[in-house]
N, C-alpha and C positions, 0 to 999 in steps of 0.2 A: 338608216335611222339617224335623226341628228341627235346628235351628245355634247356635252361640256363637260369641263373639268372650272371647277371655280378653286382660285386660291384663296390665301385668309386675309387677301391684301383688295378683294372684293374684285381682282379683276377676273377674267378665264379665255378657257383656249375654247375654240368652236372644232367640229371638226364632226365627220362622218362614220357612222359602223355599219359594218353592213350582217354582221350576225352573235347570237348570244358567244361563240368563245374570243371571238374579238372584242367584243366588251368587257367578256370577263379578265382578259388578257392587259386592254387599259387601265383598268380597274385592278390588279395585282403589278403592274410593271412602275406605276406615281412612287413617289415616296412620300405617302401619306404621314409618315414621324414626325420628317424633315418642314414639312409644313403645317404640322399643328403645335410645333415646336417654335416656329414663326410666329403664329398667333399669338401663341403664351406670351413671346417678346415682347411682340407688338402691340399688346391688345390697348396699354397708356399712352402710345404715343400717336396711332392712329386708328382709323377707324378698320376693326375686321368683323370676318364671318367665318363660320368652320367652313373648313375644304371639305370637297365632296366632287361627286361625279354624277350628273344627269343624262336621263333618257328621254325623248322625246317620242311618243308618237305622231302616228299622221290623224288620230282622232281626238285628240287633246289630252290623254293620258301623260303622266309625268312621272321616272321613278327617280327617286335625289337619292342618293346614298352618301351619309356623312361618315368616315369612320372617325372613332375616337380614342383617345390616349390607351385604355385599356384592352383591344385589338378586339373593341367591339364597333356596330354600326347602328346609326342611327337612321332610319330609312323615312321619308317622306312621299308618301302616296299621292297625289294630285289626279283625281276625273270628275270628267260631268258626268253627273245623278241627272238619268229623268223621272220625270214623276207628271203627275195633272194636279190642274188647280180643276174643282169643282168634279170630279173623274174625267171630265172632257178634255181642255185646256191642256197641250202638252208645252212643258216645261223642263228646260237644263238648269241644273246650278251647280258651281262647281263645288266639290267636296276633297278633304285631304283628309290623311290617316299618315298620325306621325308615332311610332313605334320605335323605342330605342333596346340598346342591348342585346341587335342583332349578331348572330356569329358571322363570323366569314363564308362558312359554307352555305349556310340559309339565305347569304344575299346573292352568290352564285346561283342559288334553287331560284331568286327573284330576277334576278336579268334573264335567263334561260323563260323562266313563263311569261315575262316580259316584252320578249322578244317572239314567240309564241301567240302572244295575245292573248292568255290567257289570264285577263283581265279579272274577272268575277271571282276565278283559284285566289290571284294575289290578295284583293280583297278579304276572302272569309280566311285567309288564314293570316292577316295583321291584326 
């Protein structure tokens, strides 16, 4: 599955996982402080973003995980919704579900169904 790490200096690293405890493993080994600590510096003299860590699937599912100052996360949901226009007419659009104040352990529970594909779970429980 392809992943990034974005820093707060807007750039990121690309790079391959191939299962949920390897994710979760990139995802606990950053030093997430150290880089929102950067931001805080930075945020007047250039341009940032919080750091974070994404998932990509191979169906256009996205999961962004930011963590934040207080060893919480903020999680950014990204899928296409289908639906019909008229009931006929089939139609994508994409939709996100952004949910903060995540724990640590509950975004382990979201790379594992993540990774799973279980899609629909992440969903009703953001």
């Amino acid at each position: 599955m392809n992943c990034w790490i974005q820093r707060h200096d807007l750039s990121a690293e690309d790079f391959v996982i191939s299962d949920a405890s390897d994710a979760i493993s990139k995802f606990e080994s950053f030093d997430w402080l150290s880089e929102l600590e950067k931001k805080k510096i930075n945020e007047d003299k250039i341009e940032t973003c919080p750091p974070g860590i994404g998932f990509v699937s191979g169906q256009g599912e996205i999961l962004h995980i930011c963590p934040q100052e207080n060893e919480t996360n903020m999680i950014h949901y990204h899928y296409p919704e289908s639906s019909k226009i008229l009931w006929i007419i089939p139609v994508t659009s994409p939709k996100t579900i952004t949910k903060n104040g995540i724990s640590k352990n509950t975004v382990h529970t979201f790379i594992k169904l993540f990774f799973e594909k279980s899609y629909t779970e992440i969903i009703g429980t953001l």
